[in-house]
PDB file of N, CA, C and O in Angstrom:
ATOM      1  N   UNK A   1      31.930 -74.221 -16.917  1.00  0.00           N
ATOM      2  CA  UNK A   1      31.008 -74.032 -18.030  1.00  0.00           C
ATOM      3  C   UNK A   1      29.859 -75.040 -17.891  1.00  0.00           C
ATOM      4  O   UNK A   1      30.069 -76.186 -17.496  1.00  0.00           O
ATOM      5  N   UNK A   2      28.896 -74.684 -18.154  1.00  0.00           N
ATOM      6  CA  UNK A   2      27.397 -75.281 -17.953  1.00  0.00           C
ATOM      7  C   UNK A   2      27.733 -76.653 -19.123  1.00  0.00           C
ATOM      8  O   UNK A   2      27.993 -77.793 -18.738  1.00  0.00           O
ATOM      9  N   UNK A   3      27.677 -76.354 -20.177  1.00  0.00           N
ATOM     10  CA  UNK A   3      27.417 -77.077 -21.237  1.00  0.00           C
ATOM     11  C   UNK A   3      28.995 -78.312 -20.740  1.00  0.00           C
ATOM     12  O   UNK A   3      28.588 -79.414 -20.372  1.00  0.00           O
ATOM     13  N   UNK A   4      30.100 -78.208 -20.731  1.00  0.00           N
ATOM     14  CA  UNK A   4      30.728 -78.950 -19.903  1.00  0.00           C
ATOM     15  C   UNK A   4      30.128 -80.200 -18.538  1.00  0.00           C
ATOM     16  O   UNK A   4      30.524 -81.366 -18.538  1.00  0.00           O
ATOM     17  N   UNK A   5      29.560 -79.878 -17.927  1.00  0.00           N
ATOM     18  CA  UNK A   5      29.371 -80.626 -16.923  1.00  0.00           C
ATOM     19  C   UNK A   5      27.960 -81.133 -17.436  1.00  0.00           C
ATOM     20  O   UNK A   5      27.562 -82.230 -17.044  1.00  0.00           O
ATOM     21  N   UNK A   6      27.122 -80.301 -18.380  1.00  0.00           N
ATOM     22  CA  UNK A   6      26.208 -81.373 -18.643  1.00  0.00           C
ATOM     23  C   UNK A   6      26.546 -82.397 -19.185  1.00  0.00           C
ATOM     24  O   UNK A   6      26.160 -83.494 -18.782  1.00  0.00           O
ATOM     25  N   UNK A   7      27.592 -82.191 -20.541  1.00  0.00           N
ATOM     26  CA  UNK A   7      28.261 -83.474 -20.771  1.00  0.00           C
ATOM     27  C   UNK A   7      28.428 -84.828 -19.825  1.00  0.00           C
ATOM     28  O   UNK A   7      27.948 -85.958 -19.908  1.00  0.00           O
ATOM     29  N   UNK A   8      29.400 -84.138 -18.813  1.00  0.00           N
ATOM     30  CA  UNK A   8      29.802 -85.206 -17.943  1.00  0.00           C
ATOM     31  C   UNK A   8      28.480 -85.702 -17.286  1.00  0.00           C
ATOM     32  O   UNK A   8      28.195 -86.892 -17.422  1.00  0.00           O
ATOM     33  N   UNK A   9      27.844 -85.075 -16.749  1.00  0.00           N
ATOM     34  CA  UNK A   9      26.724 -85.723 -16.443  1.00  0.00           C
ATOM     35  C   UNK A   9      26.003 -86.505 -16.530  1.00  0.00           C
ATOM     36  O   UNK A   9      25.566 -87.336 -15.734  1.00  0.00           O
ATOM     37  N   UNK A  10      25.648 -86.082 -18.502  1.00  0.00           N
ATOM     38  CA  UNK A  10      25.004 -87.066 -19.214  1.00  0.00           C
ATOM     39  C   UNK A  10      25.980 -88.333 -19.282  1.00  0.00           C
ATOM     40  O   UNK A  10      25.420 -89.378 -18.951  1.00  0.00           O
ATOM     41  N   UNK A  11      27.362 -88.455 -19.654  1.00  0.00           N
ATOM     42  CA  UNK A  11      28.458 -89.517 -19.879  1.00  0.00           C
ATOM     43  C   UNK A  11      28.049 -90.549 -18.304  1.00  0.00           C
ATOM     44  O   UNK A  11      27.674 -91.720 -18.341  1.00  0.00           O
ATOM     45  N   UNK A  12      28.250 -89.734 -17.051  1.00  0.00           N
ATOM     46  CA  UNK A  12      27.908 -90.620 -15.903  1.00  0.00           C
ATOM     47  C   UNK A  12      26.830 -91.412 -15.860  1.00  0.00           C
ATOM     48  O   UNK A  12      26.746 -92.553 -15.406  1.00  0.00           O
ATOM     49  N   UNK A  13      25.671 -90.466 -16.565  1.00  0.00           N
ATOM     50  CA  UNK A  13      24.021 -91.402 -16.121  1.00  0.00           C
ATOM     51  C   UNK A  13      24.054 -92.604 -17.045  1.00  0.00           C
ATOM     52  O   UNK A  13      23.580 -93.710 -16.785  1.00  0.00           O
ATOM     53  N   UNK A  14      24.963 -92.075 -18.672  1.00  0.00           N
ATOM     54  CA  UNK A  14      24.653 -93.316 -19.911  1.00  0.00           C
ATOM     55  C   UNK A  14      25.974 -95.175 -19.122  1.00  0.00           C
ATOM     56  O   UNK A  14      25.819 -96.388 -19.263  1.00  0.00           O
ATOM     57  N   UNK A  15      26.913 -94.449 -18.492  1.00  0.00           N
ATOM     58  CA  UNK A  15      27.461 -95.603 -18.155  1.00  0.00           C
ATOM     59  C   UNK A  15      27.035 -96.304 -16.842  1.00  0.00           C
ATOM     60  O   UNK A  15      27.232 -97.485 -16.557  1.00  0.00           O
ATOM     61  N   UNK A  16      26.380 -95.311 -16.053  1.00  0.00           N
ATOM     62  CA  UNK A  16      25.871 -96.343 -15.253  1.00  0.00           C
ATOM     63  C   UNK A  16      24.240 -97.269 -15.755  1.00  0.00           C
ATOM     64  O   UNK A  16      23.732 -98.378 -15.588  1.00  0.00           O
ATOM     65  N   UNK A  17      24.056 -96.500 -16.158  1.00  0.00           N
ATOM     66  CA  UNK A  17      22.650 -96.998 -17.307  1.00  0.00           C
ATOM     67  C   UNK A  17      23.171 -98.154 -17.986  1.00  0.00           C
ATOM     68  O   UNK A  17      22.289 -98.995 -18.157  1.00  0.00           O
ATOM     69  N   UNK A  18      24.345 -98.502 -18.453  1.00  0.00           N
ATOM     70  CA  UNK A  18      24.496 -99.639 -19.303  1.00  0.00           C
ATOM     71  C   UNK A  18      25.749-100.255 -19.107  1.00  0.00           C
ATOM     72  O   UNK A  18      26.544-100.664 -19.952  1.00  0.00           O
ATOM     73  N   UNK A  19      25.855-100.271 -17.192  1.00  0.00           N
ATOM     74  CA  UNK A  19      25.939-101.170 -16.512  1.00  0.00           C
ATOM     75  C   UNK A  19      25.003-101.725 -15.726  1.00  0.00           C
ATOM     76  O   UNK A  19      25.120-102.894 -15.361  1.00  0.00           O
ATOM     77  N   UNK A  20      24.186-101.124 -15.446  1.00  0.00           N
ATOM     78  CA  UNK A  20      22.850-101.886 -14.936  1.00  0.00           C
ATOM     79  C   UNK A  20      21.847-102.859 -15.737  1.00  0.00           C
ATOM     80  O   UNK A  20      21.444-103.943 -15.316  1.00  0.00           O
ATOM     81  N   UNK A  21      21.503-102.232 -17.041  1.00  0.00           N
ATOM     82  CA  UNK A  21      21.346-102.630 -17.968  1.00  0.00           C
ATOM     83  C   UNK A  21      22.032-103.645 -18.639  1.00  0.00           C
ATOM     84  O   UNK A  21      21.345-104.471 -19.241  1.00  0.00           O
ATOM     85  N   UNK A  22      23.346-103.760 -18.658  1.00  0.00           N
ATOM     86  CA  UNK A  22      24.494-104.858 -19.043  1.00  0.00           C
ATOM     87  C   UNK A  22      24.506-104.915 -20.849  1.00  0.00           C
ATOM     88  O   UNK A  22      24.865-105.763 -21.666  1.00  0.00           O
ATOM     89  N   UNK A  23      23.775-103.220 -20.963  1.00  0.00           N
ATOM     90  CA  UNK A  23      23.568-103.716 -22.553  1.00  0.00           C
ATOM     91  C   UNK A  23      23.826-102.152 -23.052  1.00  0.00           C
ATOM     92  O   UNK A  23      23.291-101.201 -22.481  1.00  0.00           O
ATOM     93  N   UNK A  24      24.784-101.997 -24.280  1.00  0.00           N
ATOM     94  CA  UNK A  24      24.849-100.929 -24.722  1.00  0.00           C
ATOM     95  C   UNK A  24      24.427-100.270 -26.020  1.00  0.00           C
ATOM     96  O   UNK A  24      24.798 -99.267 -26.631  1.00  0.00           O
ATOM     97  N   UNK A  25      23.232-101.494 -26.271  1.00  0.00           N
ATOM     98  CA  UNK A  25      22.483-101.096 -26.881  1.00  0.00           C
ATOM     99  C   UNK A  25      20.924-100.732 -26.489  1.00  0.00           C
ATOM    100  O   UNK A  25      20.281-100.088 -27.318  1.00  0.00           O
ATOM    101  N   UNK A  26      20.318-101.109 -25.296  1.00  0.00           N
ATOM    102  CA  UNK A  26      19.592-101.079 -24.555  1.00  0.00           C
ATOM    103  C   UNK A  26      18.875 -99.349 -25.152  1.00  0.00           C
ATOM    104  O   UNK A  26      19.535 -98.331 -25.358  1.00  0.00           O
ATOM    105  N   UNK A  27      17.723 -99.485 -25.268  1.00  0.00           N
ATOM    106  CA  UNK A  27      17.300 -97.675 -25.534  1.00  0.00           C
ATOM    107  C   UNK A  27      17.321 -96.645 -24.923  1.00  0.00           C
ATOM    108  O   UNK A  27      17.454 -95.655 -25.644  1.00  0.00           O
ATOM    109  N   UNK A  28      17.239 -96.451 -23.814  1.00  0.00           N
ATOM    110  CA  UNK A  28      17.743 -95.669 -23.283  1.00  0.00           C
ATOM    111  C   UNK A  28      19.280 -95.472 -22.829  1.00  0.00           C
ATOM    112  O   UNK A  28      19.624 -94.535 -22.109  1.00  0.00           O
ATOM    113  N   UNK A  29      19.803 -96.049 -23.119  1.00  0.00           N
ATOM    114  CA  UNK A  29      21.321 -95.936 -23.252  1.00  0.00           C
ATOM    115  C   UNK A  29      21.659 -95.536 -24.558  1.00  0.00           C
ATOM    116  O   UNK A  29      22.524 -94.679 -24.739  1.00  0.00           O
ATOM    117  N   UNK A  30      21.084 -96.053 -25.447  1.00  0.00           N
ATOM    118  CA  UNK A  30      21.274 -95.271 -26.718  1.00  0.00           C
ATOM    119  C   UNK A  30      20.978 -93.468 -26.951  1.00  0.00           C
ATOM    120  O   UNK A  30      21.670 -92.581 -27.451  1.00  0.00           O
ATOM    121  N   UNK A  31      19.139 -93.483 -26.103  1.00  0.00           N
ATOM    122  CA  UNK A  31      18.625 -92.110 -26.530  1.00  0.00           C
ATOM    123  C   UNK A  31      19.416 -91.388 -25.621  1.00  0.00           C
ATOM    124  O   UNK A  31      19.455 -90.180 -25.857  1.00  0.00           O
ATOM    125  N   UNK A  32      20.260 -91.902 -24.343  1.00  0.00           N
ATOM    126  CA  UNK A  32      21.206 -90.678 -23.656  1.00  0.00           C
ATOM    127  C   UNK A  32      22.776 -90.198 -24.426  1.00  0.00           C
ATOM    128  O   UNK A  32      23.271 -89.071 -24.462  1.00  0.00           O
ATOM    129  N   UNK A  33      23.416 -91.739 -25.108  1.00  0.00           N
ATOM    130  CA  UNK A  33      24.150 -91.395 -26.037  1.00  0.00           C
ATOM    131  C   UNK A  33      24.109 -90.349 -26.960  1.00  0.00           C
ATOM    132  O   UNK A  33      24.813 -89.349 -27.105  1.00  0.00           O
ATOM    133  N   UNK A  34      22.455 -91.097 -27.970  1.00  0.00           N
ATOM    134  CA  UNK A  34      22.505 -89.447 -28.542  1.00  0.00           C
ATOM    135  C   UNK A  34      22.295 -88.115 -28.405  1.00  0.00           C
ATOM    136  O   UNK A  34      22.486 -87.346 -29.348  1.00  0.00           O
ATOM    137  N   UNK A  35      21.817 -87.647 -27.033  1.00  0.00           N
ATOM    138  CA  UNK A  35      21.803 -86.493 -26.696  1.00  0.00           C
ATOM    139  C   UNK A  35      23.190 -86.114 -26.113  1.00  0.00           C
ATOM    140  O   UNK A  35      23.516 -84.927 -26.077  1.00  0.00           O
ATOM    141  N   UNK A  36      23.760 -86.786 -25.798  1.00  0.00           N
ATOM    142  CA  UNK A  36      25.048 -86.628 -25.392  1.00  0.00           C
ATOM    143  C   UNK A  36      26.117 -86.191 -26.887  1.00  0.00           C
ATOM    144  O   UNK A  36      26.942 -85.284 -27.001  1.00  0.00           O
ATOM    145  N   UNK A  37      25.785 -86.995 -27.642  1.00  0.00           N
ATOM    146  CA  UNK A  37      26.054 -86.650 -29.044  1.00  0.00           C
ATOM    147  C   UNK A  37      26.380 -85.089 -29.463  1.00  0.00           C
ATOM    148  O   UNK A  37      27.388 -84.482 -29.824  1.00  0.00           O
ATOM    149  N   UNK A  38      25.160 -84.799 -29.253  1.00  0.00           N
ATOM    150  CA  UNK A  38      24.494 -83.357 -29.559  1.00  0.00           C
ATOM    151  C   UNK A  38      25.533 -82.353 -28.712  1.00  0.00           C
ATOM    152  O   UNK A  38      26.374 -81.644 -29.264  1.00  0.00           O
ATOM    153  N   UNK A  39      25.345 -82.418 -27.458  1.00  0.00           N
ATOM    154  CA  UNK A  39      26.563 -81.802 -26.649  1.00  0.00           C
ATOM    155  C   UNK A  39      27.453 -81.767 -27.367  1.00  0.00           C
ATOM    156  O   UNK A  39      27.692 -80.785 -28.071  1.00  0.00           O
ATOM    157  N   UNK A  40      28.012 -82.622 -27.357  1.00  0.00           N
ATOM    158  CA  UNK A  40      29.742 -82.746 -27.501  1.00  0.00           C
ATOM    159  C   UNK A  40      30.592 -82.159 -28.881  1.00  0.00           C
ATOM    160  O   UNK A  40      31.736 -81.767 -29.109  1.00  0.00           O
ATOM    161  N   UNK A  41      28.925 -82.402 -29.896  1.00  0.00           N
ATOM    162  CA  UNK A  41      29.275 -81.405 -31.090  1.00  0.00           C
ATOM    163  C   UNK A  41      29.250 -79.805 -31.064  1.00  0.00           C
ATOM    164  O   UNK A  41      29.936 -78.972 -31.657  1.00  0.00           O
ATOM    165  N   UNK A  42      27.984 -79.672 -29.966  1.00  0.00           N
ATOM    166  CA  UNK A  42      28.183 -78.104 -29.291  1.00  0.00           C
ATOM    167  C   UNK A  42      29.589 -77.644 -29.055  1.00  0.00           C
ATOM    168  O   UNK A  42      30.329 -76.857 -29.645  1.00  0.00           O
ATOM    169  N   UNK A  43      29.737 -78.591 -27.730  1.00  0.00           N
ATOM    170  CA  UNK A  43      31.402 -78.264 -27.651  1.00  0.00           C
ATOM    171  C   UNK A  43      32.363 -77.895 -28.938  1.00  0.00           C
ATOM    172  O   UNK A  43      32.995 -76.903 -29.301  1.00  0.00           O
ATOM    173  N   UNK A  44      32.207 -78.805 -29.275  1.00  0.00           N
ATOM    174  CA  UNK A  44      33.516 -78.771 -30.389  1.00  0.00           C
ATOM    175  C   UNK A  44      33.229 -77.382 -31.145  1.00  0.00           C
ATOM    176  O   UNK A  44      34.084 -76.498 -31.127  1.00  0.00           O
ATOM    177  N   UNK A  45      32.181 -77.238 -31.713  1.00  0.00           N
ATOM    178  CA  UNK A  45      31.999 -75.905 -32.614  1.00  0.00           C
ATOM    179  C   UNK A  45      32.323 -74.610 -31.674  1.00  0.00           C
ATOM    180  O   UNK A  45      33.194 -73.801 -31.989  1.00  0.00           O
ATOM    181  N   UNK A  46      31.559 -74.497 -30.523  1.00  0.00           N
ATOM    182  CA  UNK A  46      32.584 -73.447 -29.481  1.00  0.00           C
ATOM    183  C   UNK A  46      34.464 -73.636 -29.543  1.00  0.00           C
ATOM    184  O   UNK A  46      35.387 -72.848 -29.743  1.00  0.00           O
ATOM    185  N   UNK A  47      34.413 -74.412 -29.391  1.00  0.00           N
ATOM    186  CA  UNK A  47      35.652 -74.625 -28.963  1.00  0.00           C
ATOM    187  C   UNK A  47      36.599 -74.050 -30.745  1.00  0.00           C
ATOM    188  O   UNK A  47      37.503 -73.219 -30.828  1.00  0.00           O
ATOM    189  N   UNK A  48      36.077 -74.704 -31.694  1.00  0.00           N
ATOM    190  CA  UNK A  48      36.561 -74.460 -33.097  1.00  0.00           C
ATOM    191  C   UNK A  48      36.194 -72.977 -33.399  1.00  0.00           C
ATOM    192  O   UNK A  48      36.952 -72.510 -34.249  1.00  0.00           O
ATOM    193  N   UNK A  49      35.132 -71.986 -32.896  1.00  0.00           N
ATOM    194  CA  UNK A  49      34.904 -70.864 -32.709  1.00  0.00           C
ATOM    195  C   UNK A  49      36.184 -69.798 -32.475  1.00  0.00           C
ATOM    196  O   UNK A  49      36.634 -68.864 -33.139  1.00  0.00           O
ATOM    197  N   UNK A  50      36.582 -70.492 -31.033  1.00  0.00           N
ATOM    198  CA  UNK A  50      37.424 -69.854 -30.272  1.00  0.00           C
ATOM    199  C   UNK A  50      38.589 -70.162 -30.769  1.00  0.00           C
ATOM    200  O   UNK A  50      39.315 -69.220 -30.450  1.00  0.00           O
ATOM    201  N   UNK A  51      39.390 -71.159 -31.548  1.00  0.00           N
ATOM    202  CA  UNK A  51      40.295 -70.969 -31.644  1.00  0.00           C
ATOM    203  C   UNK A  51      40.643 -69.992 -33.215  1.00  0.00           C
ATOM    204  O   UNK A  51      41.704 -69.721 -33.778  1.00  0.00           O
ATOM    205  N   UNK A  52      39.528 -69.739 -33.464  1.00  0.00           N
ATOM    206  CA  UNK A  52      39.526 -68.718 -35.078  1.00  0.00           C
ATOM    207  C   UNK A  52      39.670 -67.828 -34.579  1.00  0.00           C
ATOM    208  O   UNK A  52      40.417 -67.100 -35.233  1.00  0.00           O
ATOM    209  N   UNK A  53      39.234 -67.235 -33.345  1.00  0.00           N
ATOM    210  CA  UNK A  53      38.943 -65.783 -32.902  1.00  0.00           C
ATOM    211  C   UNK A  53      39.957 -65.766 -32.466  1.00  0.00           C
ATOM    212  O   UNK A  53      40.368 -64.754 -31.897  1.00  0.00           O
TER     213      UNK A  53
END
């Protein structure tokens, strides 16, 4: 699933981002968090979709 691996994707770029960074509050570690955010609530509502159906 697409929306799956973008997740992971995004999860890979935000932790190596804020290990380089050494900061996890750093902004762009934040603004990938929250798009990552956004995903993961996608997910869940598919996923809460499917288990009604």
């Amino acid at each position: 699933m697409i929306l799956t691996q973008t997740i992971e994707d995004l999860r890979e770029r935000m932790m190596i981002l804020a290990m380089e960074t050494g900061s996890l509050t750093n902004t762009s570690v934040v603004a990938i968090s929250q798009e990552l955010d956004k995903y993961i609530v996608q997910m869940q509502l598919i996923r809460e979709k499917e288990l009604v159906n």
